[in-house]
N, C-alpha and C positions, 0 to 999 in steps of 0.2 A: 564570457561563457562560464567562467569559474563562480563568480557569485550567485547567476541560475542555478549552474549546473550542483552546488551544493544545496541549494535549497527545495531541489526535485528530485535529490537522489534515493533512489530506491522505489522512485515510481515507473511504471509498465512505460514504454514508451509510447505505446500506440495512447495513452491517456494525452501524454504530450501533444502526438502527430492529431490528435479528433479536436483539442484547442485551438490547435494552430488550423486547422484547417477551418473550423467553425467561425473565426476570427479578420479570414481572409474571404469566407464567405463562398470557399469551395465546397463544393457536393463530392463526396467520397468515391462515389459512384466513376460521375464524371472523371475525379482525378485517378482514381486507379487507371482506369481507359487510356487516359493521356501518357499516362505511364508504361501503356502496355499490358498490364497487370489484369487478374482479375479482381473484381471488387470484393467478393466474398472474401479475398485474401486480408484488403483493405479492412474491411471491416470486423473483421477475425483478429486483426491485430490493435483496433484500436478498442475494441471489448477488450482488450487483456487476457485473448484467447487463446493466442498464437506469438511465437517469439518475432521479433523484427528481425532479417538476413541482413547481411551484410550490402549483397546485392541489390536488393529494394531498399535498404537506407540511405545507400547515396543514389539512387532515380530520384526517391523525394526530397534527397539535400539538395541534390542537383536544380533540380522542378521550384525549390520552394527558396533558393538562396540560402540555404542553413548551411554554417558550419560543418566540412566534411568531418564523419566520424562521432557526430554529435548522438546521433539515434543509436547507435553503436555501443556507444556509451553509454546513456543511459542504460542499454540492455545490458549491462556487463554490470551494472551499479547493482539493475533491478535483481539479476539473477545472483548475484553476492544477497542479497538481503534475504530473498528466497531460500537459500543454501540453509544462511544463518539461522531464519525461519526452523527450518527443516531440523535442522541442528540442536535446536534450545529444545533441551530438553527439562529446563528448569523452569517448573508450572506451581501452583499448589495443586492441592489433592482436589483434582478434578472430582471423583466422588462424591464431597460436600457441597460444590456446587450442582444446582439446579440448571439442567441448557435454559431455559424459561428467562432466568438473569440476563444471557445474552442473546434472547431470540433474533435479535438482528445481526449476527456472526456467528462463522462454527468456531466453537470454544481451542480447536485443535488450533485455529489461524490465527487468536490473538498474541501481542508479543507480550506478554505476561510483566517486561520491563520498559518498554518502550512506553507503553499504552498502560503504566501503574496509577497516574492520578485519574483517568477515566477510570478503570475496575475498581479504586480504591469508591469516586464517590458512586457509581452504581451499585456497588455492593452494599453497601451505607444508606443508600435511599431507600432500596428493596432487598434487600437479602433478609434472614433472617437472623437467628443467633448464631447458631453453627457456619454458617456463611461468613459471617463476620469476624468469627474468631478464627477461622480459617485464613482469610487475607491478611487478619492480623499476625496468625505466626509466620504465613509466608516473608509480609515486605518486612516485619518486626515494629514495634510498638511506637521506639523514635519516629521511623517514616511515617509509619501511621500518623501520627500524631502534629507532625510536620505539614503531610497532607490533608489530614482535616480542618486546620489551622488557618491552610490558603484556602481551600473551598466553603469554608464557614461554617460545618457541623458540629 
């Protein structure tokens, strides 16, 4: 569990439980029902909708042979990450960027460090000047430099 469990951590668990279940070839429907449960629940939590209880984690560790405590877990990883999320308030000057750069994400949800080599080269493909010199005072010129090195720009 611990070499999984580190390489998934900070993901929603119902992403987990809709793998697993897609994997073994259960209908979500179906299994919420077997569980008792209703499926909107089901399904609510494997969109990343809804948190995993404790109660319904283990009907489905129970149901699925998984490790007691496991879904548990990751809900306590994913909501630390969230927190941290929530938390960072260390961005650059949103202003200079355009939302347009990341139409495919709200600019609020990006982890501004986690996620530096993708913003560094999306900004670089498409940004403009300001944009650019923008990322460049946030990460500082080394990293930059470092970063464009390994992406080949």
């Amino acid at each position: 569990m611990k070499t999984q469990l580190s390489i998934i951590k900070g993901v929603h668990p119902g992403y987990i439980l809709e793998r697993e279940l897609r994997e073994r070839h259960l209908r979500k429907g179906q299994f919420a029902l077997s569980l008792q449960e209703y499926p909107q629940t089901l399904v609510s939590i494997t969109k990343g909708k809804r948190k995993m209880n404790t109660n319904l984690a283990l009907k489905i560790e129970n149901a699925l042979g998984i490790e007691e405590g496991y879904f548990m877990t990751l809900q306590v990883y994913y909501d630390i990450e969230e927190e941290k999320r929530r938390q960072n308030t260390e961005h650059p000057d949103l202003t200079k960027l355009r939302r347009v750069l990341f139409w495919d994400t709200k600019m609020e949800k990006i982890n501004w460090k986690k996620q530096k080599n993708a913003v560094v080269k999306r900004v670089f493909e498409r940004g403009n000047e300001i944009e650019k010199k923008e990322i460049i005072r946030f990460y500082g010129k080394e990293n930059m430099n470092d970063i464009l090195k390994t992406h080949g720009k």
